[in-house]
N, C-alpha and C positions, 0 to 999 in steps of 0.2 A: 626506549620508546619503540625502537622495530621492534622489539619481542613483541610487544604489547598488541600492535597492528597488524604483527602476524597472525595471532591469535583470534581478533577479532575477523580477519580476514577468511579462516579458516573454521569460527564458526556459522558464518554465514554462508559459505560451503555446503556442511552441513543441515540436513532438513530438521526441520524443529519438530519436536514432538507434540504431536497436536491434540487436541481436548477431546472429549468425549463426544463431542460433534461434529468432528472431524472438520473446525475451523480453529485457525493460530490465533490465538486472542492475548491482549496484555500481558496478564498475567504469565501465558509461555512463554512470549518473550524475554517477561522481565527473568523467571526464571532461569533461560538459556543464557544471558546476560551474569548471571550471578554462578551458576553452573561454569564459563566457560571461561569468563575473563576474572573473578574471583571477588567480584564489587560483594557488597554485603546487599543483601534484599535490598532496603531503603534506599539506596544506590543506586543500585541496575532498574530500580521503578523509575526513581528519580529522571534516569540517562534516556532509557525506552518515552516515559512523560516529554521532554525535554525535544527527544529527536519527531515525536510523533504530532506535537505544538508546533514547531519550526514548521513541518511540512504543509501544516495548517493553515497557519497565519500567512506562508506563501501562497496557496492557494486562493484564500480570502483574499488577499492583495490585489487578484490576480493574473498573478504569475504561474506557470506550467513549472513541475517539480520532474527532474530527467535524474534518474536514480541508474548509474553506469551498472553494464551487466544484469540490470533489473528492468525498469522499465519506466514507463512519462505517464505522469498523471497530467495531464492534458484537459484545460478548460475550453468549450464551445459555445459559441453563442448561437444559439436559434432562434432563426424570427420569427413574426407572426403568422400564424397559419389559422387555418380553417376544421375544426374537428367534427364530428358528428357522436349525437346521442344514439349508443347502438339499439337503445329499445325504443324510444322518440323516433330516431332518425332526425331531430333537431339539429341543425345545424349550430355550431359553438364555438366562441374563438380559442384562439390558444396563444397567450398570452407570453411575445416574446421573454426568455432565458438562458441563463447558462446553466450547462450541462457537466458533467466530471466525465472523463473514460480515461480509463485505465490502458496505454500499448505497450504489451512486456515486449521487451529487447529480444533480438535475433537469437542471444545466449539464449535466454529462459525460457523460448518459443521451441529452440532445438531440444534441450534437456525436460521439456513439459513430453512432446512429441515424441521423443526416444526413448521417454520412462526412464533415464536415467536420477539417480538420487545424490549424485558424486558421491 
């Protein structure tokens, strides 16, 4: 079991290889997954499905999701405010909600900032 958690440890470490959009999408993940810890494809979709749901459903709940060394997906609520039609100049409400933001951790802010890629 510590091999195992070292391994995964180790590949999240390392940066993923990103798509031709230069965004990480499912699919690389599930890859990197199947690539690093040796699950079979259906597998590592399965685990990535599985860990990306959970994060979800806590959300929806919610609950704020604090990912150590990564970072808090953090829910806000905003009240109601007052907008404007910028071609009107209409005045229009804005109809309190919650918001998602994302704050990466001290780690990920240093290694974004230093261009490091470990």
């Amino acid at each position: 079991m510590a091999v195992a958690a070292k391994r995964v440890k180790e590949q999240l470490v390392k940066p993923a290889k990103a798509s031709p959009s230069n965004s990480v999408t499912r699919a690389d993940l599930c890859e990197a997954v199947h690539n690093e810890i040796g699950l079979s494809r259906a597998e590592s979709a399965s685990l990535v499905e599985d860990v990306l749901n959970h994060i979800s459903d806590t959300l929806v709940a919610g609950d704020n999701v604090k990912i150590s060394s990564f970072g808090s997906f953090v829910l806000r609520q905003k009240g109601l405010r007052v907008g404007r039609n910028p071609k009107t100049g209409e005045e229009v409400p804005i109809e309190p909600r919650k918001v998602l933001t994302f704050r990466p951790s001290q780690l990920l802010r240093g290694r974004i900032n230093d261009g490091a890629t470990a």
